[in-house]
ChimeraX commands (.cxc) that place a marker at each C-alpha (Angstrom):
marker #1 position 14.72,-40.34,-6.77 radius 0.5
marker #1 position 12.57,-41.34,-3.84 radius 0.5
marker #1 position 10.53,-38.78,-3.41 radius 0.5
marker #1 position 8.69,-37.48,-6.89 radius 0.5
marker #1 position 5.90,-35.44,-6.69 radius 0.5
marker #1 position 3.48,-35.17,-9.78 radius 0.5
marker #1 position 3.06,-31.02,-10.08 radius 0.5
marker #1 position -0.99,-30.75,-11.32 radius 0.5
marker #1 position -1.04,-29.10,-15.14 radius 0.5
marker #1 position -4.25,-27.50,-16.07 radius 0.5
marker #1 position -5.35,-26.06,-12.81 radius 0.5
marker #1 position -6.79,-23.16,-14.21 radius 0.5
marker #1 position -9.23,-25.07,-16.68 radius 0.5
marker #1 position -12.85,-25.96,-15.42 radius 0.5
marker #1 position -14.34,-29.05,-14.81 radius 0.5
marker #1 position -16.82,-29.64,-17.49 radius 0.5
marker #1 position -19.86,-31.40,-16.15 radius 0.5
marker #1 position -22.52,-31.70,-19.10 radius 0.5
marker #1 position -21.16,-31.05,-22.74 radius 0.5
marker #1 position -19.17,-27.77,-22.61 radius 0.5
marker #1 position -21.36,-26.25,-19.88 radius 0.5
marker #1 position -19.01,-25.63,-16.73 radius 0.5
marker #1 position -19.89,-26.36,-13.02 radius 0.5
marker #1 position -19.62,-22.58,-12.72 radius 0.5
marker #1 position -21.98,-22.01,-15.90 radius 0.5
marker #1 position -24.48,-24.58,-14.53 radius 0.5
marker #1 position -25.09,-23.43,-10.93 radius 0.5
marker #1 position -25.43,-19.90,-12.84 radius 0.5
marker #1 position -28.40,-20.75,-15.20 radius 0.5
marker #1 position -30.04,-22.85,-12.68 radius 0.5
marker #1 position -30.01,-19.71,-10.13 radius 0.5
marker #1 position -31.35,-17.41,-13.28 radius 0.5
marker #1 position -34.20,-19.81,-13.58 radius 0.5
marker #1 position -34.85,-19.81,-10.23 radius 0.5
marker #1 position -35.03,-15.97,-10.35 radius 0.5
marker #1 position -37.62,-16.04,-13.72 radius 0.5
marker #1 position -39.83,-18.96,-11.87 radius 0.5
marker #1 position -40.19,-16.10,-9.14 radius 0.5
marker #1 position -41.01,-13.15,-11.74 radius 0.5
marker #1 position -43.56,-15.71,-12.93 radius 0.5
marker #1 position -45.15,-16.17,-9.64 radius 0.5
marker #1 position -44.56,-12.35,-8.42 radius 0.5
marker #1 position -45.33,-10.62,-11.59 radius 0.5
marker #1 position -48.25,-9.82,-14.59 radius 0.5
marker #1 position -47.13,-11.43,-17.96 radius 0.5
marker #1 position -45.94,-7.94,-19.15 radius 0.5
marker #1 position -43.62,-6.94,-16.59 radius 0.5
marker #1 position -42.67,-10.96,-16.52 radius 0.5
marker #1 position -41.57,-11.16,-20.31 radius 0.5
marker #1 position -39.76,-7.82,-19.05 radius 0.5
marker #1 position -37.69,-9.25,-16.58 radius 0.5
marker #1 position -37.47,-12.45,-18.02 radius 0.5
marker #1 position -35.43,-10.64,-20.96 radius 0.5
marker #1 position -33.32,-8.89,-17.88 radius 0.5
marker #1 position -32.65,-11.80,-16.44 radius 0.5
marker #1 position -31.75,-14.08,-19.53 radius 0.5
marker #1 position -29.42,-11.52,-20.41 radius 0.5
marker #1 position -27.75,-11.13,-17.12 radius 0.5
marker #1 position -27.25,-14.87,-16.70 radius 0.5
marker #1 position -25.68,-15.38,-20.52 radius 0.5
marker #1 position -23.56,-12.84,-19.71 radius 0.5
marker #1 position -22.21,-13.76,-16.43 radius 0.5
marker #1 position -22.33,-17.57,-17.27 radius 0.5
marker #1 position -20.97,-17.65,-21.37 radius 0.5
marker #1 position -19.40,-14.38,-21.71 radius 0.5
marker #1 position -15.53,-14.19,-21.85 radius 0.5
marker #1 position -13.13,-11.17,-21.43 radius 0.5
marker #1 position -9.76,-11.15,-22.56 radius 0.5
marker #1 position -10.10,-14.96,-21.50 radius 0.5
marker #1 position -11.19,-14.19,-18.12 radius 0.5
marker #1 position -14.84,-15.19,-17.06 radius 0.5
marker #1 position -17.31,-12.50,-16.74 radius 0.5
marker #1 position -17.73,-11.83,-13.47 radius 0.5
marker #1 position -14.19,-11.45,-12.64 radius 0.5
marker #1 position -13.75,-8.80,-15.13 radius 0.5
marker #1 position -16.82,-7.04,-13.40 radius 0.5
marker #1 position -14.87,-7.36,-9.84 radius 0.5
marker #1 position -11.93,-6.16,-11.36 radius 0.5
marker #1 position -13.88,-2.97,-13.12 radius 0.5
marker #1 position -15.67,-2.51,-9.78 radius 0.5
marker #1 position -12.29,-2.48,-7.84 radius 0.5
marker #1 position -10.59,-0.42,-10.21 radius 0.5
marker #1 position -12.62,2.43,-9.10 radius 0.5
marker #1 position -12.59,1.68,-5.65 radius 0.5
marker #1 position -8.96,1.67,-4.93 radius 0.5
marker #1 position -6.82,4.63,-5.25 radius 0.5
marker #1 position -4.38,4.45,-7.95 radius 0.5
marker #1 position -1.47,1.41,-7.95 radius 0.5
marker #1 position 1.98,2.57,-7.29 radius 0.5
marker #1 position 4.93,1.43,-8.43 radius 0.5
marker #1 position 8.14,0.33,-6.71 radius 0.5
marker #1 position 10.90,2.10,-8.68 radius 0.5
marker #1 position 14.40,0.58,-8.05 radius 0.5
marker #1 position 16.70,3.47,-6.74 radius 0.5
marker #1 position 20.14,3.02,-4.73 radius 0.5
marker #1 position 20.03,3.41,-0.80 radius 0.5
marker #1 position 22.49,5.28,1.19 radius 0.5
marker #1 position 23.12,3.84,4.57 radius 0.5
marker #1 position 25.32,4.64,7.28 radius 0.5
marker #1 position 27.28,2.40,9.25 radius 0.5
marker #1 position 28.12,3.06,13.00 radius 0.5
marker #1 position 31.53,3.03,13.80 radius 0.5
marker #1 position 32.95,2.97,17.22 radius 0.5
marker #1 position 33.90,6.56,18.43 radius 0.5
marker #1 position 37.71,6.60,16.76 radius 0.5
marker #1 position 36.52,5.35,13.19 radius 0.5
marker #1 position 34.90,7.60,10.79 radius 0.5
marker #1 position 32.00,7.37,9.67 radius 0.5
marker #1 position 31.19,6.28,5.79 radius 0.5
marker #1 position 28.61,6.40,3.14 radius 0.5
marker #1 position 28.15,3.10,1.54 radius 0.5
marker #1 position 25.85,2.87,-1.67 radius 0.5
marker #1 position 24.32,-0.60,-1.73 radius 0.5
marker #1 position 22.76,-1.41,-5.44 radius 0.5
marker #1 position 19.54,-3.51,-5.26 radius 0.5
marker #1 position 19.30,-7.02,-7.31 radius 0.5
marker #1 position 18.37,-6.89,-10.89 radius 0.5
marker #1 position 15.47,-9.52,-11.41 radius 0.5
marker #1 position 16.10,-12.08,-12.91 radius 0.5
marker #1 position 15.75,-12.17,-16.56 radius 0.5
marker #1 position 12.10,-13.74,-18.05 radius 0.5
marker #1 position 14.78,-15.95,-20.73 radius 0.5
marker #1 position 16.35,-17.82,-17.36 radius 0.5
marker #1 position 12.48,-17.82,-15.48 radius 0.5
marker #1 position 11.14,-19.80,-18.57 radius 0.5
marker #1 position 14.58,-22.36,-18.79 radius 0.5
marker #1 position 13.72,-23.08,-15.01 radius 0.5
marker #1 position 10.00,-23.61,-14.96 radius 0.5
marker #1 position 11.02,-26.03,-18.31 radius 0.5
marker #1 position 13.38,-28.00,-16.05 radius 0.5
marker #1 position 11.08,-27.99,-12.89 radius 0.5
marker #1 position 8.27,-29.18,-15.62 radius 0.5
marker #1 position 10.00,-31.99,-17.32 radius 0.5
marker #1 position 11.71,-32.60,-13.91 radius 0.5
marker #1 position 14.79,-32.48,-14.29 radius 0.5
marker #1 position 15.20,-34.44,-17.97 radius 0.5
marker #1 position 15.85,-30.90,-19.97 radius 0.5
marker #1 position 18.93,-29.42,-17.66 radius 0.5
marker #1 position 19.16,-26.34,-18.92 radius 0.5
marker #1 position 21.30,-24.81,-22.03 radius 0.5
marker #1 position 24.11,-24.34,-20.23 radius 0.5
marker #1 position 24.60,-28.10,-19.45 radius 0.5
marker #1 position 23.81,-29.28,-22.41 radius 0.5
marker #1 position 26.30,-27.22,-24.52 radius 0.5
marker #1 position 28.86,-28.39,-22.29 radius 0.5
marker #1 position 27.34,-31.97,-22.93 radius 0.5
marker #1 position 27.65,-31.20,-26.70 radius 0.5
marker #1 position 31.02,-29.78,-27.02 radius 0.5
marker #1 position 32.40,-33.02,-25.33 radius 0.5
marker #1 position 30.60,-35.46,-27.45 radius 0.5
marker #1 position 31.70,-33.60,-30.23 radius 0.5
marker #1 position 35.18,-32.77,-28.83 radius 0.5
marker #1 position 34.56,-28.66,-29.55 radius 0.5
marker #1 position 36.87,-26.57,-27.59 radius 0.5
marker link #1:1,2 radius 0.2
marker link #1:2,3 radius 0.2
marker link #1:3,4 radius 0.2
marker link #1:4,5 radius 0.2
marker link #1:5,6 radius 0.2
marker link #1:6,7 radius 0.2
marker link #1:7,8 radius 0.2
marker link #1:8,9 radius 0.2
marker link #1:9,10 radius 0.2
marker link #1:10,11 radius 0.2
marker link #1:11,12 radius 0.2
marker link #1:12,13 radius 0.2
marker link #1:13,14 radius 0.2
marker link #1:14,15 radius 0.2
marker link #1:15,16 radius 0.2
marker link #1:16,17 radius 0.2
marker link #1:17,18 radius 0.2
marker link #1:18,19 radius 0.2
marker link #1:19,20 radius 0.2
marker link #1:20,21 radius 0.2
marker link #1:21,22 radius 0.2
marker link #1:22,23 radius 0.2
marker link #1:23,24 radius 0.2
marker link #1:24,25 radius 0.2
marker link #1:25,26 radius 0.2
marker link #1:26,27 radius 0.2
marker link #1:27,28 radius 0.2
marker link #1:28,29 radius 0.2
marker link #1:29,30 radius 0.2
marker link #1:30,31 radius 0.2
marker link #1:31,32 radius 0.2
marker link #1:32,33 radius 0.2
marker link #1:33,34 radius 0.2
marker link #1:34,35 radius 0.2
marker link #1:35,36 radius 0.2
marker link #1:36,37 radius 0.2
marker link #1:37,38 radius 0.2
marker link #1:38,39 radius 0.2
marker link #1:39,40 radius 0.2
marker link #1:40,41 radius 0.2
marker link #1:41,42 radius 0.2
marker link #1:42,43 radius 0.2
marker link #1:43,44 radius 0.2
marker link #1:44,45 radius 0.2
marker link #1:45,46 radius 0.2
marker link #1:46,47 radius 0.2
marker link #1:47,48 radius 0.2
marker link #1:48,49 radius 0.2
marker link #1:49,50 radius 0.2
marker link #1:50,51 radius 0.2
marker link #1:51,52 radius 0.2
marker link #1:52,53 radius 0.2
marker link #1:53,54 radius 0.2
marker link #1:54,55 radius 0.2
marker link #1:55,56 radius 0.2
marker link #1:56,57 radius 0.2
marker link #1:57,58 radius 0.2
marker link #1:58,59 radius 0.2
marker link #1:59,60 radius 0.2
marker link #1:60,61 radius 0.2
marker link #1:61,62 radius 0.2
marker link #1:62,63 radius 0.2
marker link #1:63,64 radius 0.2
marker link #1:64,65 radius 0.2
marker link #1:65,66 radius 0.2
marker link #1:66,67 radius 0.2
marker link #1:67,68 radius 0.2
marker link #1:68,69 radius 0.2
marker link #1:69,70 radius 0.2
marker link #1:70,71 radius 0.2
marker link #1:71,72 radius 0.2
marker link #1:72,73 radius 0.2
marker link #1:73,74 radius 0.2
marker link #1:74,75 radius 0.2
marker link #1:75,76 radius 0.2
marker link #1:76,77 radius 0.2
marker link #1:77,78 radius 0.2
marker link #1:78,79 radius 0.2
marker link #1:79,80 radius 0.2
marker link #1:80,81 radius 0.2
marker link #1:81,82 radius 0.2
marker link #1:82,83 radius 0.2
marker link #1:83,84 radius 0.2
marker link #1:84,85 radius 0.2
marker link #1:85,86 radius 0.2
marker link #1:86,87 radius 0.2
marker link #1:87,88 radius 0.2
marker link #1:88,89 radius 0.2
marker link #1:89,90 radius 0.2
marker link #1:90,91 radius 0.2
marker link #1:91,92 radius 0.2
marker link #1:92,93 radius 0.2
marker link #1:93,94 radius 0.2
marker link #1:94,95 radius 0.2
marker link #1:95,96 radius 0.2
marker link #1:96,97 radius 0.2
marker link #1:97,98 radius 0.2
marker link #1:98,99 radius 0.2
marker link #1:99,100 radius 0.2
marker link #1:100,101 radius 0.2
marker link #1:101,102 radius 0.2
marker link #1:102,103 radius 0.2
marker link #1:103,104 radius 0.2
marker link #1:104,105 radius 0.2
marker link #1:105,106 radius 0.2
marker link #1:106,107 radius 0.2
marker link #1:107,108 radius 0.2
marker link #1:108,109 radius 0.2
marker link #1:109,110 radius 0.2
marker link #1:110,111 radius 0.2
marker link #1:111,112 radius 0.2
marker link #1:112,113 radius 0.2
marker link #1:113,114 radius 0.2
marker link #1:114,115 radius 0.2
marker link #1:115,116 radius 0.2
marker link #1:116,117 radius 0.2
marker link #1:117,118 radius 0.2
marker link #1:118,119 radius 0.2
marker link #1:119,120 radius 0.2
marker link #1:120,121 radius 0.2
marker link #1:121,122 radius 0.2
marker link #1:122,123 radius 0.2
marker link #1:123,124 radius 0.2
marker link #1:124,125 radius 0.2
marker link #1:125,126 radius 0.2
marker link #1:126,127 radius 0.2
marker link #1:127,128 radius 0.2
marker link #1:128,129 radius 0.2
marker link #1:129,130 radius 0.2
marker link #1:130,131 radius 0.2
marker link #1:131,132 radius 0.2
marker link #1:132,133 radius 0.2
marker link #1:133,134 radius 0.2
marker link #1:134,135 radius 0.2
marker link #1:135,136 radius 0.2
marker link #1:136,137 radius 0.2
marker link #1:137,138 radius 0.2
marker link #1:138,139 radius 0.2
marker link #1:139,140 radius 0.2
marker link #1:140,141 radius 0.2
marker link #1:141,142 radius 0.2
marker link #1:142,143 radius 0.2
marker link #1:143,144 radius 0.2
marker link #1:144,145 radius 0.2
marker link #1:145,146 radius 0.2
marker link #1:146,147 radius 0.2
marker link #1:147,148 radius 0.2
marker link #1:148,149 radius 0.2
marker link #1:149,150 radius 0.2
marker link #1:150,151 radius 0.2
marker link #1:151,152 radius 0.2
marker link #1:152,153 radius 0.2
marker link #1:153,154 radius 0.2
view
């Protein structure tokens, strides 16, 4: 094949930088800091350990702090938007009647036209395995057909 392209695995994994500490996880500590250096300078040592402990616990929980696998943050947007946006509705497959227009001496008649079925998660998964190994794994059907004639099953 002339033209092979090399599909990226892994996209959704971070870049580690320093240890386990993410790009993401670094730029977030180093803005917390910058916001305790400024309770330092704005602030009495009371009301600095105060915020200090704020902070601290802000930033760990934005920048270590995994839900469901998700970073923190986006589970915050995705709280926040929850309650912003009215309630998700659902496409329910249903048949559609439609009419076709007939010239003035035909009659006219209802035609019930069925919508797809999606296609089945078993057939998604044996495609994205032959789009992944690109094209070396052919699919089940093939290769039964490849087996019953090496085999000579009919």
């Amino acid at each position: 094949m002339k033209n092979r392209f090399i599909v990226p695995q892994f996209i959704d994994k971070e870049d580690k930088i320093w240890g386990p500490i993410t790009v993401r996880q670094f730029v977030l500590v180093i803005v917390g800091a910058f916001f305790v250096f400024l309770a330092y300078k704005l602030a009495d040592f009371a009301l600095f350990i105060f915020e200090t402990v704020i902070i601290t616990i802000f930033t760990a929980l934005f920048a270590f702090y995994k839900v469901n696998g998700a970073p923190f943050h986006i589970f915050a947007l995705n709280f926040i938007e929850t309650f912003r946006k009215p309630p998700i509705r659902v496409w329910q497959m249903e048949y559609i009647k439609t009419e076709e227009h007939k010239l003035k001496g035909e009659e006219k008649k209802e035609e019930v036209i069925h919508a797809k079925a999606p296609v089945p998660s078993k057939r998604l998964a044996e495609l994205s395995l032959i789009i992944d190994t690109g094209g070396a794994y052919r699919g089940e059907k093939e290769a039964n057909e490849i087996n019953n004639l090496s085999y000579d099953i009919k």
